[in-house]
C-alpha positions in Angstrom: 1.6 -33.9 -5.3 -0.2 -30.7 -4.3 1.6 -27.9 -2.0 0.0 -25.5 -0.1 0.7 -22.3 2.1 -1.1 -21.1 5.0 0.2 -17.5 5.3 -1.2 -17.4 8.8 1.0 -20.3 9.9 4.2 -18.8 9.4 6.0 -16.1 9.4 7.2 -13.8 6.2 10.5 -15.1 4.8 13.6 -12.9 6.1 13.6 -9.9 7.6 11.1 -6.8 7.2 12.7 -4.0 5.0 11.9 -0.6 6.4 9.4 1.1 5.6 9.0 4.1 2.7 5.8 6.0 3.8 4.9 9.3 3.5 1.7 10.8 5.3 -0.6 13.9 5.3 0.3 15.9 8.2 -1.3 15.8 11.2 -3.9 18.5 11.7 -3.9 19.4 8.0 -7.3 18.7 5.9 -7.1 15.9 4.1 -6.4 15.9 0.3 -7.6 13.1 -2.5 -4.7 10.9 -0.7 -3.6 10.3 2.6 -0.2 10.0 1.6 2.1 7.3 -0.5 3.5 4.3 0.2 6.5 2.6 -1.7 7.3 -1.2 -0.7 10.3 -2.8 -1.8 8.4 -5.5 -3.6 5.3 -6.6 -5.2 4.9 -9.5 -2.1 2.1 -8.2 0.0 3.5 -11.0 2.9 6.3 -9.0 3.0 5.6 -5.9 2.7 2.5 -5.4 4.7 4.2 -6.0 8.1 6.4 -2.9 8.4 3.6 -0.9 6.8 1.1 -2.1 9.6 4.3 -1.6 12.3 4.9 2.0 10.5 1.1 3.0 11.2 -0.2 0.9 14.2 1.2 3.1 17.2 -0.3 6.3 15.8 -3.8 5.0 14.0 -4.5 1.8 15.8 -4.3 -1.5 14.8 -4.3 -2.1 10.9 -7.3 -4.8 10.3 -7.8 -4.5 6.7 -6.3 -3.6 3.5 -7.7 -3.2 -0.1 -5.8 -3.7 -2.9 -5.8 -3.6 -7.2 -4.6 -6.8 -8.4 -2.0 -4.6 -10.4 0.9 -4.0 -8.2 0.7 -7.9 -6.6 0.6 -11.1 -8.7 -0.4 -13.1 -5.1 -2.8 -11.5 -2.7 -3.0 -13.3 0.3 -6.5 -13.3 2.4 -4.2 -12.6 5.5 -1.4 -11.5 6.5 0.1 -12.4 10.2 1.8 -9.4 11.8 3.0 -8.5 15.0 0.1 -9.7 17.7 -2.9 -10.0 15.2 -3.6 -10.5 11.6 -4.2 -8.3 8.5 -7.2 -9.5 6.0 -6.5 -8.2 2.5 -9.5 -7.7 0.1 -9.4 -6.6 -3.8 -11.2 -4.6 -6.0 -10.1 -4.5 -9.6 -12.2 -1.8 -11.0 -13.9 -0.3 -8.0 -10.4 0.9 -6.8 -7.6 3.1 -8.7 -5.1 0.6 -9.7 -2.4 2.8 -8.2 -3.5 3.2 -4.6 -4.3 1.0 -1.2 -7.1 1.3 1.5 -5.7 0.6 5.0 -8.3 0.2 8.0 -7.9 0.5 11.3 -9.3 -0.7 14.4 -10.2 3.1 15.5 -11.9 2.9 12.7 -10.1 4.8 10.2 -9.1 4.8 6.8 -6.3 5.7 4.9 -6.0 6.3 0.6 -2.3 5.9 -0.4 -0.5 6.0 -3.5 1.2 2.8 -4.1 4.7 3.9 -5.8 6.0 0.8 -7.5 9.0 -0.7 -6.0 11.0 -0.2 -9.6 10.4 3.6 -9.4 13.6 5.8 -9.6 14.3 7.8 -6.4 14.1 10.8 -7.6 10.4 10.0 -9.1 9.2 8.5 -5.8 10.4 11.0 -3.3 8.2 13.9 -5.6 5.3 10.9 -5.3 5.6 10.5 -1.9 5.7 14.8 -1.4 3.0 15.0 -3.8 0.2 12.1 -2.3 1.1 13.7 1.3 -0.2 17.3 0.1 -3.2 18.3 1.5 -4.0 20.1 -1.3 -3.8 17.2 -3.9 -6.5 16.5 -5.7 -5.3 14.1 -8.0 -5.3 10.0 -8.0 -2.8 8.2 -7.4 -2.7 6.9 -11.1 -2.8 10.4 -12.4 0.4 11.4 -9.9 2.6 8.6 -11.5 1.3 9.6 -15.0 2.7 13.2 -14.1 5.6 11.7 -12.4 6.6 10.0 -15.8 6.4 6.5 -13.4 5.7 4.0 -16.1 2.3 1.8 -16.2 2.2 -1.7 -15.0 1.7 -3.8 -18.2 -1.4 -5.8 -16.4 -4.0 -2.7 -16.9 -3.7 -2.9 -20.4 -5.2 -6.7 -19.5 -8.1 -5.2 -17.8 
C-alpha cells in the first residue's frame, strides 16, 4: 500500500513557532542580503507559514520561494498559508546553498541567509546582524563560514 500527502489539503502539523527574521532596514540601500532568516527546523511546511505571516503585511503577499536542497530533505511544491498558497521551487547549483529567494505579489524579492536551526545563539544573532547590514557584501555561505556555523554534510554530496 502506497501513502501519499497533499500539502495543499491540510494544514501544517501543530502550531507555527515564531518567527526569527532579521531584515535590511527600511530606506537603507540594499547589501548582498536582504537580511537572515533562522527557522526552527529543516520542514519547509512548517516553517514557511510564519515566515510568509512575518513578511506579508509589509511586502505583500509571499507567492514563491527558492530554495537549495541543503537545508530541507522534503521540498514541497506548495505550501498552504493563511488565505493563499506558497509554490516552492529549487535550484541546487544556481543558488548559494545557504540562502532563500522569497517573492512577492508587489513584485519583490528578497535574498536571506538561511541560519540553520542547530546554530548556537550567540552565532545566529551576529548572522542575523550581519545578513541585515546594508553594507554586506558577503554570501550567505561565506557569513556562516566566518561565523564558525558548521557546513551541512549534503554539499560535500554535490
Amino acid at each position: 500500500m502506497t501513502a501519499t500527502f497533499d500539502p495543499t489539503a491540510a494544514d501544517p502539523p501543530g502550531p507555527e513557532p515564531a518567527v526569527r527574521l532579521s531584515l535590511t532596514p527600511e530606506g537603507a540601500t540594499r547589501g548582498r542580503l536582504d537580511g537572515a532568516w533562522w527557522p526552527h527546523s529543516h520542514d519547509l511546511l512548517r516553517e514557511l507559514p510564519p515566515l510568509a505571516a512575518a513578511l506579508d503585511p509589509k511586502w505583500g503577499k509571499v507567492t514563491r520561494v527558492t530554495v537549495n536542497p541543503t537545508h530541507w530533505p522534503v521540498i514541497p511544491r506548495r505550501v498552504p498559508v493563511a488565505g493563499h498558497v506558497i509554490h516552492v521551487g529549487w535550484f541546487e547549483q544556481e543558488q548559494d546553498a545557504d540562502e532563500v529567494m522569497v517573492c512577492s505579489f508587489i513584485p519583490l524579492r528578497l535574498e536571506l541567509l538561511v541560519i540553520p536551526p542547530e546554530a548556537e545563539a550567540s552565532a545566529a544573532e551576529w548572522l542575523m546582524t550581519a545578513a541585515s547590514d546594508p553594507a554586506n557584501t558577503r554570501t550567505g555561505t561565506d557569513l556562516l563560514t566566518t561565523a564558525g556555523v558548521p557546513i551541512a554534510d549534503l554539499r560535500a554530496d554535490g
